[in-house]
C-alpha positions as CSV (number, residue, x, y, z in Angstrom):
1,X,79.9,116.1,184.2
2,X,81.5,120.0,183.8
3,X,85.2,118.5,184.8
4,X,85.4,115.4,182.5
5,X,83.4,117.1,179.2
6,X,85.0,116.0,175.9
7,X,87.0,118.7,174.6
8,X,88.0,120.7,178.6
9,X,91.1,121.9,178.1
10,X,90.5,123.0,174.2
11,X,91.0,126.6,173.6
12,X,88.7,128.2,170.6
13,X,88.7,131.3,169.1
14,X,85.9,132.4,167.1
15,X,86.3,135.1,164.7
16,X,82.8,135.8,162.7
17,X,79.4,136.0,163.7
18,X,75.7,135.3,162.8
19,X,74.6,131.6,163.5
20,X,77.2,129.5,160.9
21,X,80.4,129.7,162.7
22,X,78.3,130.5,166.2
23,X,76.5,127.5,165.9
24,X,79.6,125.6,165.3
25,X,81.8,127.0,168.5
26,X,78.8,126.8,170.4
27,X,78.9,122.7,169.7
28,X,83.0,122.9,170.6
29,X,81.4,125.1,173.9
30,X,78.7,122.8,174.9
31,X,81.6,119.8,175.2
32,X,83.8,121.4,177.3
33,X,86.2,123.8,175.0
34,X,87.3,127.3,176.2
35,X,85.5,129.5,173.0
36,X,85.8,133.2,173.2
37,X,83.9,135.4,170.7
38,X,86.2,137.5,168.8
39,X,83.7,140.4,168.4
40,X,84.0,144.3,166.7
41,X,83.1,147.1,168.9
42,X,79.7,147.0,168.3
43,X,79.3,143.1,168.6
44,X,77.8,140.0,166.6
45,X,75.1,141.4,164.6
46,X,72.7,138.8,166.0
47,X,72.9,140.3,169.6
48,X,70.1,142.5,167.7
49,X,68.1,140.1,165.8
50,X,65.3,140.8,167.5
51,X,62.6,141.3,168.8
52,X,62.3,139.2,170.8
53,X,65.2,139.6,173.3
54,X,65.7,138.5,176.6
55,X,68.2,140.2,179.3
56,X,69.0,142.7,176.3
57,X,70.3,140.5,173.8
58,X,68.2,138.4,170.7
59,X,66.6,135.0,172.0
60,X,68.6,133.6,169.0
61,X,72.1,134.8,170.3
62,X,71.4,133.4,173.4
63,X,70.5,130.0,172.0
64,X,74.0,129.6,170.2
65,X,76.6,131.7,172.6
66,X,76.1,130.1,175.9
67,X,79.3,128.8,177.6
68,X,81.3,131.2,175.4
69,X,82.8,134.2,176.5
70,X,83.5,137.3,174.6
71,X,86.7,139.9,173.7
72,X,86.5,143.0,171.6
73,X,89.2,143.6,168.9
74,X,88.9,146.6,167.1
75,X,90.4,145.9,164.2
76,X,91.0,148.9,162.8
77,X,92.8,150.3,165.7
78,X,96.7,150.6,165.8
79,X,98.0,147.2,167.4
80,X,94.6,145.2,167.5
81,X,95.6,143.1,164.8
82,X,98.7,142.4,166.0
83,X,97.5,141.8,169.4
84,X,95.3,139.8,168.5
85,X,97.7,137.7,166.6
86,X,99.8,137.2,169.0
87,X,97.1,135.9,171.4
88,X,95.7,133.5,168.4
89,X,99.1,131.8,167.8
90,X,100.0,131.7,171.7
91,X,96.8,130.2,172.8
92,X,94.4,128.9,170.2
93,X,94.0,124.9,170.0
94,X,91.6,126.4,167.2
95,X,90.5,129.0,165.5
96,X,87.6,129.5,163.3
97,X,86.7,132.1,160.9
98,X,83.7,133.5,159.0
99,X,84.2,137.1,158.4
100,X,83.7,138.8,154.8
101,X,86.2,137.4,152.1
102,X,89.5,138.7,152.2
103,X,89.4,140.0,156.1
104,X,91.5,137.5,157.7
105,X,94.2,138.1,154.8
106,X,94.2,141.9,155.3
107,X,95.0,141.7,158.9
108,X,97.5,138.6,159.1
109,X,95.2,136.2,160.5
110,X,94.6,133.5,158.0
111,X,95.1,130.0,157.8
112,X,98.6,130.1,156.3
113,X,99.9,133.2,158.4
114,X,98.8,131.5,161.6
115,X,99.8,127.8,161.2
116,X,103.1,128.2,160.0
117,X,103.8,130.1,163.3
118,X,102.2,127.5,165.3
119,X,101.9,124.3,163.6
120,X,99.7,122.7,165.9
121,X,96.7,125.1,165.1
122,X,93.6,123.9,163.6
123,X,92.5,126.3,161.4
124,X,88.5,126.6,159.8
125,X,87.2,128.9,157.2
126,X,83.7,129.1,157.0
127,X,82.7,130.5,154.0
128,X,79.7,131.6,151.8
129,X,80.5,129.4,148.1
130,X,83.9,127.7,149.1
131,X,87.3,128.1,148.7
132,X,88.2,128.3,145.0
133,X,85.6,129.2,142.1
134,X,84.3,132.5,140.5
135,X,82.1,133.0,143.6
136,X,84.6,132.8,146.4
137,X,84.9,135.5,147.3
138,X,80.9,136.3,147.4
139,X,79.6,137.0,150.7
140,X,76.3,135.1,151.5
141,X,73.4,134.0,154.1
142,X,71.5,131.4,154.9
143,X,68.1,132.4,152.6
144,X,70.4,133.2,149.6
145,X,72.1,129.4,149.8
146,X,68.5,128.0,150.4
147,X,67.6,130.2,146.8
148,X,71.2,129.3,145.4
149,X,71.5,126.0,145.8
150,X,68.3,124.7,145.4
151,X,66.7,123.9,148.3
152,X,64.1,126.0,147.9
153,X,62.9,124.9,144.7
154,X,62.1,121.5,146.3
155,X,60.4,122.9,149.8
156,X,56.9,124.0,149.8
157,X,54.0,123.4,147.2
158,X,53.5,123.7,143.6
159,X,52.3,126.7,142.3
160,X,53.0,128.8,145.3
161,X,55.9,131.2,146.0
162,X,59.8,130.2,146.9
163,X,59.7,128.8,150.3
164,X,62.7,129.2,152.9
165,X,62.9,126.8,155.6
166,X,61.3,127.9,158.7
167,X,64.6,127.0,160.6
168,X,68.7,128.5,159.5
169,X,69.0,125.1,157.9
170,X,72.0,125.9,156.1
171,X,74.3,127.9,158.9
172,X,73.3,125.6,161.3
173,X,74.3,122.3,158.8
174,X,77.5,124.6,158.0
175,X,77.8,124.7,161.5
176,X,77.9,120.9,161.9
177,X,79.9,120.2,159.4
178,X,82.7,122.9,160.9
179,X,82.3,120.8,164.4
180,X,82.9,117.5,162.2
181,X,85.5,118.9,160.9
182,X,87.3,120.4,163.8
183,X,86.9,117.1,165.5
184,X,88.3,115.2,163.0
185,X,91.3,117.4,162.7
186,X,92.2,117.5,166.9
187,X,92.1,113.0,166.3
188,X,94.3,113.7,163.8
189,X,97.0,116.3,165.8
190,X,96.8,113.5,168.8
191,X,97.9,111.0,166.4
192,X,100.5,113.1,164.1
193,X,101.2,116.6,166.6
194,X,100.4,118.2,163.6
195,X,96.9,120.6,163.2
196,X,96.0,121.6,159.8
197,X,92.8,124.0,157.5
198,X,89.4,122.8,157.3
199,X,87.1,124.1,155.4
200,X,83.6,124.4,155.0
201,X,81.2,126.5,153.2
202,X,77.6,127.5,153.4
203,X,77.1,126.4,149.2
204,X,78.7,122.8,150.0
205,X,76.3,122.1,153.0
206,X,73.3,123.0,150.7
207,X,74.6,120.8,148.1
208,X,75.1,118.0,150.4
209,X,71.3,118.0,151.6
210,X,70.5,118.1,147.9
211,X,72.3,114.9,147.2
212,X,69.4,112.5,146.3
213,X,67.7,115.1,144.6
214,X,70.7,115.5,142.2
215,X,70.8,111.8,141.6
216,X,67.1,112.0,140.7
217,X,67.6,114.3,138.7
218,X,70.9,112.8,136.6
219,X,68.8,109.2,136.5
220,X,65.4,110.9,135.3
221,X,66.6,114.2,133.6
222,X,63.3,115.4,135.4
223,X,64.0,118.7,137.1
224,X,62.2,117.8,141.1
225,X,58.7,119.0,141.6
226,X,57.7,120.1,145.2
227,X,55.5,118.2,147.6
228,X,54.5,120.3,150.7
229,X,54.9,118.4,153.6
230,X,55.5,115.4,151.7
231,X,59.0,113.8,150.1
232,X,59.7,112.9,146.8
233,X,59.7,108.7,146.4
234,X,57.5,107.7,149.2
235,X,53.3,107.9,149.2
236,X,51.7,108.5,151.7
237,X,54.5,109.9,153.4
238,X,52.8,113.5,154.6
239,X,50.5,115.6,156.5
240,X,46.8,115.0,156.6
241,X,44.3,117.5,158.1
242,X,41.9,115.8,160.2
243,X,39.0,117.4,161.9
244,X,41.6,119.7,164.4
245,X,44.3,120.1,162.7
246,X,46.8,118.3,160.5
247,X,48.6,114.4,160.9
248,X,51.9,113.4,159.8
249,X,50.9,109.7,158.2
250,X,54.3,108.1,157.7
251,X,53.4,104.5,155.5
252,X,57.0,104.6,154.1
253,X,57.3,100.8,152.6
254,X,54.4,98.2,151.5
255,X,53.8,96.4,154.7
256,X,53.0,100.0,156.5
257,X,50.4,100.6,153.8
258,X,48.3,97.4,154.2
259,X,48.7,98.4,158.1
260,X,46.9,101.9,157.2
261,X,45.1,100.2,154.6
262,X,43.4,98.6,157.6
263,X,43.2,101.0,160.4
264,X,41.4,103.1,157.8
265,X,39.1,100.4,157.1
266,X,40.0,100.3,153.2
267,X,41.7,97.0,153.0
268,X,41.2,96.4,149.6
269,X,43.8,99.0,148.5
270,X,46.1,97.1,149.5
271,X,45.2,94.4,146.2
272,X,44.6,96.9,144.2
273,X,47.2,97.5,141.4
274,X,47.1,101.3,141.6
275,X,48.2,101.2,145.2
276,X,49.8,97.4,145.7
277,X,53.6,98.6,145.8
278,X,55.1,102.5,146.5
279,X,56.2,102.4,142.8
280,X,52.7,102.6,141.7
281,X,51.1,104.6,144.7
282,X,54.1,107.3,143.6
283,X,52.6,107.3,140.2
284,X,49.0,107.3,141.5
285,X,49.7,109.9,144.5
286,X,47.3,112.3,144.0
287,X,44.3,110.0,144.0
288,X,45.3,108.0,147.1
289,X,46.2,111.0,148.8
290,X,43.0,112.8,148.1
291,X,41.1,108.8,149.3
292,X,43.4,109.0,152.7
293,X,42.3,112.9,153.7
294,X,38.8,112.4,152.6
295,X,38.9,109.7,155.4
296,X,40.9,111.6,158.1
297,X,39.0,114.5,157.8
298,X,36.1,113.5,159.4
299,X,38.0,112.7,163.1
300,X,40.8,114.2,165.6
301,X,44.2,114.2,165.3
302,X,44.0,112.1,168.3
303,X,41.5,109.7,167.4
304,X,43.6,108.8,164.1
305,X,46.7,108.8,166.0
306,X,45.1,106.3,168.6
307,X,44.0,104.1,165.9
308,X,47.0,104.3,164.1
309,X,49.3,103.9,166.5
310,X,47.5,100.8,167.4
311,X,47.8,99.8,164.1
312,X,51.6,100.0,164.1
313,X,51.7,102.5,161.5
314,X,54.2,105.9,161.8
315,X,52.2,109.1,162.9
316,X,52.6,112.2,164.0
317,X,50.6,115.3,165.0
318,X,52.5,118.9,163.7
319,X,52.8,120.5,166.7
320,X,53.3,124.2,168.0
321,X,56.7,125.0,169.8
322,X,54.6,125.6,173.1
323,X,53.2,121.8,172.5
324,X,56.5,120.6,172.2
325,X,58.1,122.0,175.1
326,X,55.0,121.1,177.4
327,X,54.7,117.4,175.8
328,X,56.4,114.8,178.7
329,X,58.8,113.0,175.9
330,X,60.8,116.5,175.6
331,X,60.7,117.0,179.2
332,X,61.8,113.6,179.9
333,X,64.8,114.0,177.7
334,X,66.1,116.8,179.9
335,X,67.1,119.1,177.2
336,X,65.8,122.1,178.1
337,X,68.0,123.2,180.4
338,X,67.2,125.8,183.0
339,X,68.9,129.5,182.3
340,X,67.0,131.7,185.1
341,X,64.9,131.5,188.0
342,X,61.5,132.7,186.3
343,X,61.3,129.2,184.4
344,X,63.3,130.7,181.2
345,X,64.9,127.4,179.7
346,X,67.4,127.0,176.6
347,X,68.0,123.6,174.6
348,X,71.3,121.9,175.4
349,X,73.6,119.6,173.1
350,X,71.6,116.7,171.9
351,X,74.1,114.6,172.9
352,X,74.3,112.6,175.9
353,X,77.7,111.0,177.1
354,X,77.3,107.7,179.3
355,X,73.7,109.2,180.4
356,X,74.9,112.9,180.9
357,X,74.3,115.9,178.8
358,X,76.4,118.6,179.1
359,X,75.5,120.7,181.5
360,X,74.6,125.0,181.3
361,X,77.5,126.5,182.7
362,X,77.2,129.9,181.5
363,X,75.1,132.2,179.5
364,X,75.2,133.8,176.0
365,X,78.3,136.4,177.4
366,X,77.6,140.4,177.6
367,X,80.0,141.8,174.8
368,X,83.6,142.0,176.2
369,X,83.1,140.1,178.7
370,X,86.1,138.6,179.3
371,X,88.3,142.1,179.3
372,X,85.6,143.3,181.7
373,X,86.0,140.8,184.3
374,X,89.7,140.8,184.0
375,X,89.6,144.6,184.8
């Protein structure tokens, strides 16, 4: 589906680096837009996150820069600025931006600059707190938001250290919510002619997952505990270690618990009034939780899973990335997409369109890339 992608035909620039705004060109990329990687001399910092690396640049930069291409603007050298510019207001469709507060304005490329010299641009700050506030113009990263904005008080266990989330949860939702917004802003030049700011901000994302847990919070005045692999409001509704390693038991309303209550051959809990609805299992979590593992502790993951599943009740084993990519649902799905002929493979968008997912059509680009094979 390369000629009929989505977006063909969109021209992106993206100034910045890291995973926030790469993560969120490399959505525009993967659905057909034109993104070149506005790079120093020295390139994206995570082309050296590593090890590990493969073909010379981090595993991680290759994830989120494939079907991009890249151009080096130094900056600080006489005319780059101005080149650079020029080539912004003659040929972006959209430009997005996540360098250190107070770059863009320095060199004449910000939002305001830009689209009142062409005001069809679509224009997205990424940033670190947001646009106004006594922290705007605070640089940040993905760990500090986690710390900042409370995500990690809620992930982990009680008692134990601060726990960051094993994946860039915050760049990458940043990311998403840049996409969204860039998206939402090209519907809106088809229907006015007009292109327009969006912004977005690593502090805002991490407040957004933190929703409910603010409404708890503002209902209660109780400040939220942390429950491991389990979620606030819902028991059981976590991981169990069984005999091999550790189940995901999902009974998430009162017909799924007199399901397990069954399959685990305790069907009494379901009458009795300590376990009859979630309200009351919530408030009696620790002793029903410590009844379930005493039971799935003496069996398999699989065994539990067989019955369970039988049972109609939600499960899950926790699985290794190597189980993952060698289970047959994820190679069904197609989304690891080939990148080289020794087997190397890279997740695509996980989006399909009328069956199709869009294709691999290049890899993560070799810095300057685009002057290089122009020369």
């Amino acid at each position: 589906m390369t000629g009929n992608l989505p977006l063909s035909g969109v021209r992106v620039f993206e100034l910045g680096g890291n995973v926030a705004g790469p993560y969120a060109t490399w959505i525009l990329a993967e659905l057909g837009a034109e993104v070149t990687k506005v790079e120093r001399p020295e390139g994206d910092d995570c082309r050296g996150w590593g090890p590990p690396f493969w073909q010379d640049q981090s595993t991680l930069f290759q994830a989120i820069n494939r079907n991009k291409d890249s151009s080096v603007y130094d900056l600080k050298s006489d005319g780059a600025a101005e080149r650079l510019r020029a080539d912004l207001i003659e040929q972006a469709d959209v430009v997005l931006q996540s360098l250190r507060p107070g770059t863009v304005e320095r060199f004449g490329l910000d939002a305001e600059r830009l689209t009142a010299e062409n005001p069809r641009l679509i224009y997205c700050n990424l940033r670190a707190f947001g646009a106004t506030g006594p922290l705007k113009d605070r640089p940040g990263y993905d760990a500090l938001i986690q710390a900042f904005g409370g995500i990690m008080s809620v992930t982990g266990e009680e008692g134990r250290p601060p726990v960051r989330a094993g994946i860039s949860a915050v760049d990458m939702g940043t990311g998403l919510w840049c996409a969204i917004g860039i998206l939402a802003a090209v519907v809106r030049r088809h229907q006015t002619g007009k292109g327009g700011v969006v912004d977005a901000s690593l502090f805002e994302t991490a407040l957004a997952w933190m929703s409910f847990y603010s409404a708890d919070y503002q209902t209660t005045g109780d400040v939220p505990v942390r429950h491991g692999s389990g979620v606030r409001g819902i028991v059981p509704y976590q991981a169990f270690e069984c005999s091999d390693g550790y189940l995901i038991v999902a009974a998430s309303n009162d017909r799924l618990f007199v399901k397990l209550a069954e399959a685990l051959g305790k069907p009494e809990w379901a009458n009795d009034p300590k376990f009859r609805d979630n309200r009351n299992r919530s408030a009696n979590r620790d002793e029903l939780v410590g009844l379930i593992g005493g039971i799935l502790s003496a069996e398999t993951r699989a065994h539990w899973q067989q019955k369970l599943d039988a049972a109609g009740v939600p499960c899950a084993p926790t699985q290794t990335i190597d189980e993952v990519l060698a289970h047959p649902q994820t190679e069904a799905l197609g989304i690891g997409q080939q990148a080289s002929a020794d087997g190397f493979k890279l997740f695509g968008l996980p989006l399909s369109f009328d069956g199709e997912r869009p294709p691999l059509r290049t890899l993560a680009p070799k810095l300057n890339a685009a002057n290089d094979d122009a020369a």
